[in-house]
C-alpha positions in Angstrom: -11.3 27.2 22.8 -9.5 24.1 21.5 -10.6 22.0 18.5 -11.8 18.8 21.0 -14.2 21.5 22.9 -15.6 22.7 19.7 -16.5 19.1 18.5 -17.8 18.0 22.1 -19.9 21.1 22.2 -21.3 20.6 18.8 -22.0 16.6 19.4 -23.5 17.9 22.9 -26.0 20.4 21.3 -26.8 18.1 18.9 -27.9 16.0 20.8 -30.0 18.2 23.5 -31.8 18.9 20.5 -32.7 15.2 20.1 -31.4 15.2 16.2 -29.7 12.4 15.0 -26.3 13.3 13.0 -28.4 12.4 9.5 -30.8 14.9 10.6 -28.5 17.8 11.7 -26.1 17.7 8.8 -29.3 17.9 6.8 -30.5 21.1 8.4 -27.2 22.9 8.9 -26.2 21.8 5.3 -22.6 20.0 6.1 -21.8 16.5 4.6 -22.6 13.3 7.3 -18.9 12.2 6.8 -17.6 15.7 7.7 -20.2 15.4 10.8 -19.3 12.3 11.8 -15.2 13.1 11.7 -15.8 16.0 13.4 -17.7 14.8 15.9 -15.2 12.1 16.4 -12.2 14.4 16.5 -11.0 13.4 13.3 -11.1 16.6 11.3 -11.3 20.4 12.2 -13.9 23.0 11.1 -13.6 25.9 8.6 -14.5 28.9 10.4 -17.4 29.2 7.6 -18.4 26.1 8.5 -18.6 26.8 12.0 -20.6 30.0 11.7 -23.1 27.3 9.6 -23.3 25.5 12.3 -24.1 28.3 15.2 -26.1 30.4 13.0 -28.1 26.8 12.8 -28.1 26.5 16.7 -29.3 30.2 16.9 -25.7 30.5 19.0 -22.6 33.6 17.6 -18.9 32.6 18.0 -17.7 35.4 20.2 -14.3 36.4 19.0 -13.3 38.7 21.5 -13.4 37.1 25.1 -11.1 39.4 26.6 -11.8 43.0 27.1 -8.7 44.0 28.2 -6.8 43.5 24.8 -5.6 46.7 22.5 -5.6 46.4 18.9 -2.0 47.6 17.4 -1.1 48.8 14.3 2.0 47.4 12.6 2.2 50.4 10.1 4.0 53.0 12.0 2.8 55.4 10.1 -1.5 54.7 10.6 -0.5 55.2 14.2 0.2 58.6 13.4 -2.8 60.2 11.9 
């Protein structure tokens, strides 16, 4: 997921909830400005700020989208035990 989709989906929800951007930086507890640039596309979110966000929404960022991928160890020797 790319930093545009991010700020479209958040602007989206937002909205569908019928809270103005005063409002939802209020209740999520993120500055208007940083709202309103992010929002706009003109700054990125923190990851902590993001989980702020979502845990706002009632929504969980889901890290792992792909089942098919194998963690690997680049300590030979962990591999080994």
């Amino acid at each position: 997921m790319d930093k545009a989709t991010i700020n479209n989906q958040i602007k989206s929800l937002r909205k569908k909830l019928g809270l103005t951007q005063v409002d939802f930086a209020k209740r999520v507890g993120v500055g208007l400005r940083f709202l309103r640039e992010l929002e706009r596309g003109k700054t990125t979110i923190r990851l902590d700020k993001l989980n702020q966000v979502l845990d706002f929404l009632g929504l969980h960022l889901e890290l792992m989208r792909n089942e098919n991928i194998k963690p690997g160890l680049k300590d030979k020797n962990l591999n080994s035990k």
